[in-house]
N, C-alpha and C positions, 0 to 999 in steps of 0.2 A: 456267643455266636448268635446271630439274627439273620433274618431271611423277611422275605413279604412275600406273600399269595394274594389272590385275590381272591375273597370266601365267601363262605356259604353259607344263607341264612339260617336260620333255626329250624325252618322245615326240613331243611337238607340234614340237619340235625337229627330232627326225630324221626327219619331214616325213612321219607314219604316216597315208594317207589316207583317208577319208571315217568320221573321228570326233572325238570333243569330246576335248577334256582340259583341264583345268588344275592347279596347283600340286599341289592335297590341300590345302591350307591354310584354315581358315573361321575366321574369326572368332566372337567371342561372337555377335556381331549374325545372324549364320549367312551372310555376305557373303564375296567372296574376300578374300584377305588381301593389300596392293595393295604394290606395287613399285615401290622409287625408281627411276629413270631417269634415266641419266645423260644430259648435251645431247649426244653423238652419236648416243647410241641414240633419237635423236626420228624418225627415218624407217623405224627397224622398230619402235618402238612405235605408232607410227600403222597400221601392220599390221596390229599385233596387236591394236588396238582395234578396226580393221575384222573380222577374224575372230571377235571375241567377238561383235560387233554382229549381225554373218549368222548365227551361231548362236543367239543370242538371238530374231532374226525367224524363223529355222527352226523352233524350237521354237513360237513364238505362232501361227505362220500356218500351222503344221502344212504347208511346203511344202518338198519339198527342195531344198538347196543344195548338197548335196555335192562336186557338181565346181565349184562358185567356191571352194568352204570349201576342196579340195583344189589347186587354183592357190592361194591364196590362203597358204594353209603352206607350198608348193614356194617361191614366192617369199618368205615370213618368215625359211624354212631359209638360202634363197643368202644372201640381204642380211644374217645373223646370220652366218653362214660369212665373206662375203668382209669383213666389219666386222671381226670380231674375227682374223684372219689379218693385217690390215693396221692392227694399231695402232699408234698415235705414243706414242712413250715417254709426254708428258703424258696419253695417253687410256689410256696401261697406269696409271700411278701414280691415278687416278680410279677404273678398275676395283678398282686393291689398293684403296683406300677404300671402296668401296661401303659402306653403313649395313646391308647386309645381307649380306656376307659374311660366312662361317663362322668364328668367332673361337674360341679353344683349348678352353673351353668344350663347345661344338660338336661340336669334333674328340673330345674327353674322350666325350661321351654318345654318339656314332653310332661309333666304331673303338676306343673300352679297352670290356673286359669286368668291368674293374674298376679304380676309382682311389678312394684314401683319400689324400686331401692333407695333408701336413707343411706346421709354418706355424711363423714367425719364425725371426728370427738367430742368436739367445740373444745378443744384443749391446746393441740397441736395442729393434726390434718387428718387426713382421709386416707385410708391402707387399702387400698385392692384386693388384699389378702385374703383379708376376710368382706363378704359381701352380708350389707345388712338389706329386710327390709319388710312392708307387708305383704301377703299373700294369700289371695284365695286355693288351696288345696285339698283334697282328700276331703271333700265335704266341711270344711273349716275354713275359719279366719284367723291369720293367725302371723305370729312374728320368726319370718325364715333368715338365720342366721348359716353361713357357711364358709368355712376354706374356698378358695379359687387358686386353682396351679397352673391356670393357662394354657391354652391349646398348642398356638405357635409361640415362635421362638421369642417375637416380642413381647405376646401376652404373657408368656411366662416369667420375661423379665421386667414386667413393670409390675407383677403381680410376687417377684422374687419368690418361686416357684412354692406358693404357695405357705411359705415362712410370715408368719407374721409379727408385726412390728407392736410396742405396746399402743400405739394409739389405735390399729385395729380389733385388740382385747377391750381396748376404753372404747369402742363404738359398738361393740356389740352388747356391753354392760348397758352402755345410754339406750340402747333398744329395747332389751329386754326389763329396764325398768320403764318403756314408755309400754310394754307391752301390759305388764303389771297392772300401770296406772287405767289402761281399759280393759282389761278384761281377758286378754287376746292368749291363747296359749303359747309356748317358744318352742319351735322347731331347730334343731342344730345339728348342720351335717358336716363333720369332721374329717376332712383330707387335708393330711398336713405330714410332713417328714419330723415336725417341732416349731419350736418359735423360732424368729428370726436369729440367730449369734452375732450378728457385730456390734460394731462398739456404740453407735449413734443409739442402738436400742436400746445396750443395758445405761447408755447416760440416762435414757430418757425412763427406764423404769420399767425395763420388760419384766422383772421377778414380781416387785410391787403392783405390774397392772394383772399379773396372772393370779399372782394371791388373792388380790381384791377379787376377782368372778369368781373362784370358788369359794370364798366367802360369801359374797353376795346371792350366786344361785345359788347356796344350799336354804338360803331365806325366801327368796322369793316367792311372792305372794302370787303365782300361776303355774299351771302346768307345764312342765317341760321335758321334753322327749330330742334324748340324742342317737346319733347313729354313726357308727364310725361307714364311712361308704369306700374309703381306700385304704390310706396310711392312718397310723391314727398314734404320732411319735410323741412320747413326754409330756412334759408340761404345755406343750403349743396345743397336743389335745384336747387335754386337762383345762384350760382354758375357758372352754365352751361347753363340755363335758359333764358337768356337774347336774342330774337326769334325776326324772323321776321313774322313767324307762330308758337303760342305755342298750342298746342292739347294735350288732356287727351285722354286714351285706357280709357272705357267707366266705369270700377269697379275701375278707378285709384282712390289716392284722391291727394290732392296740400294742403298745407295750411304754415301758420306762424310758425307754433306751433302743435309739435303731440297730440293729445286728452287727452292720458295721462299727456301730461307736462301740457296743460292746466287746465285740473283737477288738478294735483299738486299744480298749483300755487292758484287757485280758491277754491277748497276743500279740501286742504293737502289731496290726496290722489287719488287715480287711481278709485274708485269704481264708480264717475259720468263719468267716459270719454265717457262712451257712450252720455248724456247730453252734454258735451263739443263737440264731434263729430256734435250733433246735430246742437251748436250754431255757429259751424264754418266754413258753407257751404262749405266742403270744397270735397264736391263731383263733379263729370265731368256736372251733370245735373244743380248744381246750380250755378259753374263758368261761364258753358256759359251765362247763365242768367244774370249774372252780368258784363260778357265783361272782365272777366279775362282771358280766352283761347279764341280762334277761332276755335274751330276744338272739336271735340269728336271720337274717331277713336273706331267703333263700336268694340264686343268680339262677338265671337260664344254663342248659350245659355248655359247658365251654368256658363260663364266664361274664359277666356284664359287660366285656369290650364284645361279645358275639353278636349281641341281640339290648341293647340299651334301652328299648320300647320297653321290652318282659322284666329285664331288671328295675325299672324305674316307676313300671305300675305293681311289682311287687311290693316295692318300696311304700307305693301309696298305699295299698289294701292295710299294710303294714302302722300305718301312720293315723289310720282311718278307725281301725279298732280299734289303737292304745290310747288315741285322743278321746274319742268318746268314752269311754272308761275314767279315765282321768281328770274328765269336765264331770262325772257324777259325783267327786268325791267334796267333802267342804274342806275349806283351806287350810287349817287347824290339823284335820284329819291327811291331808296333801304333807302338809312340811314334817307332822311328828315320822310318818314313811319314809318322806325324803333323808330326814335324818340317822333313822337307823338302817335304814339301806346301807349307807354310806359307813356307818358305824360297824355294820357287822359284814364288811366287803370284805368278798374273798377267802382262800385256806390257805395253811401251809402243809406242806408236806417233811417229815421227819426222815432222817439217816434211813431207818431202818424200814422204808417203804411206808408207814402207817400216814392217815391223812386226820388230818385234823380241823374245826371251823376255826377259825381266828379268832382271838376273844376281842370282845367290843370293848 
């Protein structure tokens, strides 16, 4: 179940009392610009319809409200706070979806100062999918690689919601060996559900062009810093994934296998994913737990579809420190890291509750 509001920014958020806010956002029609809603978030969207509502009578009746309007935020704030602190892996993987979260796009116009995009393989053609290119950022120069899921209906279908094709894995490979070749460190923001499944892909070598980059980046002669920012599903991941820092945005999720496919394959059918969600830790809180990320790059409350400015300069502060870091080190001393990073990813956990490091 889904609903729209029209919401409230982030100061309404950190519960600033006795004034209006909303988005910024107006439509052509000069209306607010209204907001999916996910079905947990139905009992602070009923909030927030009530505060729009008392300000709306405040303004007609010319009477004031202020201290309802300000309980009435104090309580929007808790119940947004204690929601989103206590999410269920299926209600983190709903968040990474939202239809209005910041897609690379996004990130490209509010945190580079400049991007000029590189396009195709020189093999086959040009994937949308994935968007290459250089960029000035976060104090750096540098090679910005990303998923693209497309906003509207038709960006999303030329860009095949963000599935990439193997010729978009072979252009991101051709980037980050021109990035190599000068110097540039590789930035890589992962939102992806997986690689593209039909059939045109696997003729053309979607297994063979995913292998080859994780081959490739575990060699490569520069720094490279990934971040899952939404979905971050299997090998379409994996793809571009291969980090000498990998970090989750904090409602992302990562996993092998999307909730659904794993219910599919476990219960013929979608109705457990939320269970499958659960057994697949495949949330920002229990990755790092387990030593599959390094990093968790916090969201504004609510989420990165609230407040996309706060998400997207977290992101950069984010991007700003690991790079400088990473440009100290010499390259030698860069890939033998990169390599046992990789080597020694991850724990298992035993029958009997006990956790264990993975042996390399």
């Amino acid at each position: 179940m889904t609903q729209t509001l029209s919401s409230l920014d982030s100061s309404t958020a950190a519960g600033s009392a006795g004034a209006t806010h909303t988005n910024g956002q107006v439509a052509a029609n000069g209306k607010p610009v209204l907001r999916h809603v996910l079905g947990f978030e139905t009992p602070i969207a009923k909030l927030e319809q009530q505060i729009v509502e008392l300000e709306a009578m405040q303004a007609s009746k010319q009477t004031d409200y202020s201290k309802e309007i300000r309980q009435l935020r104090e309580n929007y704030t808790s119940l947004l706070r204690k929601t989103y602190e206590n999410l269920s892996p299926w209600e983190t993987v709903q968040v990474a979806r939202h239809p209005q979260r910041p897609l690379f796009k996004d990130y490209v116009e509010i945190v580079c100062r400049e991007f000029r995009e590189l396009h195709g393989d020189r093999r086959y053609g040009d994937d949308p999918a994935i968007m290459c290119g250089l960029a000035r950022m976060a104090g750096h120069k540098v090679m910005l690689i990303g998923h693209h899921k497309g906003r509207d209906t038709k960006e999303k279908v030329r860009c095949s919601f963000g599935l990439a094709h193997p010729e978009g894995y072979r252009k991101a490979l051709r980037c980050m060996k021109l990035a190599e070749k000068f110097g540039l460190p590789v930035v890589c923001l992962i939102d992806t559900a997986g690689a593209y499944p039909g059939i045109g892909a696997e003729e053309r070598g979607q297994a063979e062009s995913i292998a080859k980059n994780l081959m490739e980046m575990s060699r490569l002669k520069t720094p490279i810093v990934a971040v899952i920012t939404g979905e971050g599903g299997s090998g379409g991941a994996l793809g571009i994934g291969v980090a000498d820092r990998v970090a989750m945005m904090e409602h992302a999720w990562y996993s092998v296998i999307s909730p659904e496919g794993c219910s599919g394959i476990l219960w013929k059918g979608n109705e457990n994913a939320p269970d499958a969600a659960a057994a697949l830790k495949l949330t920002s809180r229990d990755l790092k737990q387990l030593g599959v990320i390094d990093t968790v790059v916090q969201e504004p409350l609510g989420g990165a579809h609230r407040d996309p400015h706060t998400a997207a300069r977290n992101l950069e502060q984010f991007l700003a420190k690991t790079l400088r870091e990473l440009r100290k080190l010499k390259t030698e001393k860069l890939l033998d890291q990169r390599y046992e990073k990789f080597r020694n990813l991850g724990q298992f956990v035993e029958t009997g509750g006990r956790s264990a490091k993975a042996a390399g």
